[in-house]
C-alpha positions in Angstrom: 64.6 122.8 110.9 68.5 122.5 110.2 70.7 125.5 112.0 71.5 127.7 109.9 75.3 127.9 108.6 77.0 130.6 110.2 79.0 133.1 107.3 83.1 132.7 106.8 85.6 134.7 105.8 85.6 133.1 102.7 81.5 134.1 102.2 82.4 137.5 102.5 85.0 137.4 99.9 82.7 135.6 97.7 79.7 138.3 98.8 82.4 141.3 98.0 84.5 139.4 95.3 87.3 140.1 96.9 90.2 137.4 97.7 90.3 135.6 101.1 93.4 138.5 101.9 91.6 141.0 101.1 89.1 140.7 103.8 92.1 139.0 106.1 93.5 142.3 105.9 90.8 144.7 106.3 90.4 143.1 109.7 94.3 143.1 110.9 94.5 146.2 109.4 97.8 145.2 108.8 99.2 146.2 105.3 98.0 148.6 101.9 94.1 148.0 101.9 92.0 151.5 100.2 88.9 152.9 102.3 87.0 151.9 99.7 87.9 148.2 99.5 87.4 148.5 103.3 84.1 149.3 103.4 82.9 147.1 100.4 84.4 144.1 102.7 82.9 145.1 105.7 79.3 146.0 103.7 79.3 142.3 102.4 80.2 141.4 105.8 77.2 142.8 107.5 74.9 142.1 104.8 75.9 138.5 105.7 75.7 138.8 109.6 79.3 138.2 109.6 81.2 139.0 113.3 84.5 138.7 112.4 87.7 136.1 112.7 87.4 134.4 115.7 89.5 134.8 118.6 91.2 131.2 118.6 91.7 131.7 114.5 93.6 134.8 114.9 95.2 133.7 117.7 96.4 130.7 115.3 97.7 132.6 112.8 99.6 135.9 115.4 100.9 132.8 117.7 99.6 134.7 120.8 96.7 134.3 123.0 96.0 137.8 123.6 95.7 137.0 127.4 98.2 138.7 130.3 98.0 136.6 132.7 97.6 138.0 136.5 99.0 136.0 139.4 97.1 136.5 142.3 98.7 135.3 145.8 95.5 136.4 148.2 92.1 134.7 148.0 89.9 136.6 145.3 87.9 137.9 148.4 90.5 139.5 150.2 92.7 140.5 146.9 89.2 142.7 145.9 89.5 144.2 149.6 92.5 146.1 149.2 92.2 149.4 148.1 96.1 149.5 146.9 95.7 146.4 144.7 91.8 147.5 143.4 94.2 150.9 142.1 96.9 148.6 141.0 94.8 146.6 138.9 92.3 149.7 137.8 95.9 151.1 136.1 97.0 147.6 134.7 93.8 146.1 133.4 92.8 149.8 131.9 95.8 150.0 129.7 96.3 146.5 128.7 92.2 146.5 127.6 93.2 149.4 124.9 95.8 147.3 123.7 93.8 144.2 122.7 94.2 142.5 125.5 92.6 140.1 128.0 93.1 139.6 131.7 93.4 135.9 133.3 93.4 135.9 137.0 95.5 133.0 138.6 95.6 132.1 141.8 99.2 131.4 142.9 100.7 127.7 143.2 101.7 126.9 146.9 104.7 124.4 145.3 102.6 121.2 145.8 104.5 118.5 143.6 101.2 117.1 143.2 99.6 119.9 142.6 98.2 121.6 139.5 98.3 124.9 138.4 96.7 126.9 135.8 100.2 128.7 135.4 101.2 125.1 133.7 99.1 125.6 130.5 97.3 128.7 130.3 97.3 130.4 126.9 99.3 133.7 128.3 101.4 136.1 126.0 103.0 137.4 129.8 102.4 137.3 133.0 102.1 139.8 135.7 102.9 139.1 139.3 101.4 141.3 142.8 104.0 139.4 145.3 107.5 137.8 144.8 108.5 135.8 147.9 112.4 135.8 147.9 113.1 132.7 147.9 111.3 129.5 146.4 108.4 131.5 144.3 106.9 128.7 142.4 105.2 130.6 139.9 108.3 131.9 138.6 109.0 128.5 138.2 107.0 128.2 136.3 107.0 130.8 134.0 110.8 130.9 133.5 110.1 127.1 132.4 107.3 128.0 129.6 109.7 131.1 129.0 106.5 133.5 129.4 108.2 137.8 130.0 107.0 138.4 133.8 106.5 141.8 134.9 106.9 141.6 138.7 105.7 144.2 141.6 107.7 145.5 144.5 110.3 142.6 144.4 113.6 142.0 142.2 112.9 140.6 139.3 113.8 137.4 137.6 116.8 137.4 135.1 115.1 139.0 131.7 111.7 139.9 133.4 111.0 143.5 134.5 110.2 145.3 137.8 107.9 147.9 139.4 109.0 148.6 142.5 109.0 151.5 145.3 112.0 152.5 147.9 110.0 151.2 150.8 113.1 150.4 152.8 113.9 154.3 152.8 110.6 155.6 153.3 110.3 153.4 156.7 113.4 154.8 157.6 111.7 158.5 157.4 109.1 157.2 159.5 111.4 155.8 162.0 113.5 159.0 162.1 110.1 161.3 162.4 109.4 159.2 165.1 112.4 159.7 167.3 112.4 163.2 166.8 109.4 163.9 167.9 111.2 161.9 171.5 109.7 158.3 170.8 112.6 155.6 171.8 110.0 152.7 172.6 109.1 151.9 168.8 106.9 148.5 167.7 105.7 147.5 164.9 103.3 145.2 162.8 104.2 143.8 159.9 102.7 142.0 156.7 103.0 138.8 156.8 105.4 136.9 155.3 103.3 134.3 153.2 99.9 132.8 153.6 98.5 130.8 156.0 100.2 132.1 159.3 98.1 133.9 162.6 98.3 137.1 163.6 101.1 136.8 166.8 104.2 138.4 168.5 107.8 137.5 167.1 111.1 137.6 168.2 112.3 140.8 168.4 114.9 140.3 165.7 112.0 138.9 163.3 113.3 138.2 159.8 111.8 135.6 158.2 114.3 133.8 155.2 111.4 133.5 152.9 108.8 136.3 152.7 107.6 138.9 150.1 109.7 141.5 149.9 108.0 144.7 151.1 107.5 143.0 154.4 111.1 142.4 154.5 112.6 145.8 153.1 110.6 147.5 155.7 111.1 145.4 158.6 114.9 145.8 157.7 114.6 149.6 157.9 115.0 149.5 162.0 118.3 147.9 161.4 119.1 150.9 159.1 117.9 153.4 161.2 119.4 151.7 164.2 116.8 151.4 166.2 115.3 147.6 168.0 112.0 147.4 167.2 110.4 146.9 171.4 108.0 144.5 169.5 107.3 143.0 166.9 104.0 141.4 165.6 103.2 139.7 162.1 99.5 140.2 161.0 97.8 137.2 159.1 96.3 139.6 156.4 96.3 143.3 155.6 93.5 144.2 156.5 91.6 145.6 159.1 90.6 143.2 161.2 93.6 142.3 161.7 95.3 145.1 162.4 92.9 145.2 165.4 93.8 141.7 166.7 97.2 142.9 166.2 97.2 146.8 168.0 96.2 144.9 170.9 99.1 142.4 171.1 101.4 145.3 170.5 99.8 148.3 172.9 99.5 145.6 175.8 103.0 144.4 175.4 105.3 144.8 178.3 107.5 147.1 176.6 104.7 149.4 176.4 105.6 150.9 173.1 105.4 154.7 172.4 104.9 154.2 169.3 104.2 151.8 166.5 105.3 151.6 162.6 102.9 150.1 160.8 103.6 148.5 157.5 100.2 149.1 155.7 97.4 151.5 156.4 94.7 149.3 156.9 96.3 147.2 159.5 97.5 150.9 160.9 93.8 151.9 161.0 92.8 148.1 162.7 95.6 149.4 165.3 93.8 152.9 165.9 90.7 151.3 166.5 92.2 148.9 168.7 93.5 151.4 171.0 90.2 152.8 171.4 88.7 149.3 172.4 91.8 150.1 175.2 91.1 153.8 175.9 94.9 154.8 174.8 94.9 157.9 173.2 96.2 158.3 169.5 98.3 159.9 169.6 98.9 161.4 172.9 99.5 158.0 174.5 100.7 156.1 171.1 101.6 157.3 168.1 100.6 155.1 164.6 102.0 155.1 161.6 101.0 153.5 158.3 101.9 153.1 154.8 99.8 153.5 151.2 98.0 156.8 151.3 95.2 155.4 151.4 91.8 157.7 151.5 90.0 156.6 155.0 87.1 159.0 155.7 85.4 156.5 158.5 88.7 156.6 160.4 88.1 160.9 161.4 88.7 162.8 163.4 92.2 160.8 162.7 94.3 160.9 159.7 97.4 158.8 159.4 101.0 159.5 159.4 102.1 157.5 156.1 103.8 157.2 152.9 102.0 157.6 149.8 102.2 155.4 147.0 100.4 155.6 143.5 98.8 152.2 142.8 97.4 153.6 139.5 100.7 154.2 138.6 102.1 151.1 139.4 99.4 149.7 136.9 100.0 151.8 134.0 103.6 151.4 134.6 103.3 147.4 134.4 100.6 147.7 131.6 103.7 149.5 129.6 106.2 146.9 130.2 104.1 143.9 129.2 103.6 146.2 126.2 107.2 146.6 125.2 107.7 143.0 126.0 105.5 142.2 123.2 107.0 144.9 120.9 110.2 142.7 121.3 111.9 144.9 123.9 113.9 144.9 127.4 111.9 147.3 130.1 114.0 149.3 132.5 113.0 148.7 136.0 110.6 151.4 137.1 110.9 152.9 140.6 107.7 154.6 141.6 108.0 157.9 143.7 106.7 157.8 147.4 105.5 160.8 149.6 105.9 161.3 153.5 102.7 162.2 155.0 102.5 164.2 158.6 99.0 163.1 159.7 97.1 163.7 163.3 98.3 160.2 164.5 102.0 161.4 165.5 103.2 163.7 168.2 105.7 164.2 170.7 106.2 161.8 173.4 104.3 162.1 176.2 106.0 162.3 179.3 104.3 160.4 181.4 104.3 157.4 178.9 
């Protein structure tokens, strides 16, 4: 038995009789089309088990894929881990669904010359990116190349993209200063890390990596600012909790014997808490722990952290707006989201015997 044919556009203007632009436009809704000659399209159209134009046809004739493409530096696993980028993307994806758009997640390209990266030819009408290093990003290569807007997150963006960002640098600075006056002068810290690939391990006190993403960065450079030397330093593989664990116990069996650590996400602040249990050093009578996100962790009680709040949701409707003004033709304003210090259980004054 031969397949049956399936119906055209041009069926349904035959079924309706109609002309082919009649029914083109009922479907864009684009330009003067009556109710009536609406539903007398659209009643041929089902009498004829027609779907619709096709996604690659009226991608033909618009010129855009209707695709944003998302640029995703982490493995998919760990990237679906953390609860700051799950809100992030809940706000992006959200928004940019109720305009008619698609999501493409790309993994990032390491720079490989040989390498080759879906960034190179995907069908993308603009690109979104979670981490800018600051210098040598080969994605924005990439996209500056195919001349594809970019909407980038916590980093500077590139000439003629746009930017969601946060004052990270300042808020570390509060946490430094709440720190010292509560009578902490041996402060640590743990810090993102500065690209993929590395292992959790102590640095050089005056750790500042030339090429890293940019929150790690702004908020390692808030000790300078608040002129304070960090009394250690360690750089975490991931952000996560594991290895905030692997990490609390480099730091809290360091010879400087901190007082205190800033910790530059809450998960790896949490993975330091539990790590001083594994020690038996009290949080926060012997150390105090700081993080930063606001994240919501029950299973860490009867603590709850010291940290800035940031609104990932936010950050993804913001982004979702800018990708939409790109394709309206316009120039977004960088968009600084607001932070909030957070006095939790996991700070208090110095103990004197530390």
């Amino acid at each position: 038995m031969a397949n049956r044919r399936r119906p055209t556009m041009a069926d349904v203007a035959a079924r309706a009789k109609v002309s082919l632009s009649t029914v083109s436009l009922a479907y864009s809704g684009a330009g003067p089309i009556s109710p009536e000659m609406k539903r007398r399209v659209f009643k041929a159209a089902e009498d004829l088990g027609y779907s619709g134009p096709s996604a690659q046809a009226r991608a033909l004739r618009s010129g855009r894929s209707h695709v944003v493409g998302v640029v995703i530096h982490d493995s998919l696993s760990l990237a679906f881990r953390a609860p700051l980028i799950l809100n992030v993307m809940d706000g992006l994806i959200s928004d940019l669904g109720e305009m008619g758009l698609g999501v493409l997640l790309i993994p990032s390209p390491r720079g490989d010359q040989e390498e080759k990266s879906l960034l190179e030819s995907a069908p993308m009408d603009a690109a979104v990116l979670f981490r800018v290093r600051d210098h040598e990003e080969p994605a924005l290569d990439i996209l500056r190349k195919r001349a594809i807007p970019v909407v980038v997150m916590d980093a500077e963006a590139p000439l003629g993209g746009a930017q969601v960002s946060i004052d990270d640098g300042t808020a570390t600075v509060e946490l430094i200063e709440h720190l010292r006056g509560l009578g902490h002068e041996r402060i640590g810290t743990i810090t993102l890390p500065h690209a993929p690939g590395g292992e959790t391990s102590l640095r050089p006190h005056d750790y500042d990596p030339e090429s890293a993403w940019a929150p790690m960065h702004n908020r390692l450079r808030a000790f300078k600012r608040a002129g304070v030397k960090p009394c250690v330093v360690v750089e975490a593989r991931e952000s996560m909790v594991a290895e905030g664990i692997a990490a609390g116990h480099l730091a809290l069996t360091h010879e400087s014997k901190p007082t205190a650590l800033v910790v530059q996400s809450d998960l790896l602040a949490a993975g330091a808490i539990l790590a001083a249990r594994e020690l038996d050093i009290s949080v926060p009578h012997d150390v105090s722990i700081t993080g930063f996100d606001g994240l919501d962790l029950p299973w860490l009680a009867p603590h709850e952290l010291t940290t800035i709040e940031q609104d990932g949701i936010g950050k993804g409707h913001a982004m979702a707006k800018m990708v939409k003004e790109f394709l309206e033709g316009e120039v977004p304003a960088p968009v600084l989201t607001p932070l909030t210090f957070r006095v939790g259980t996991t700070t208090s004054h110095v103990n004197p015997e530390a």
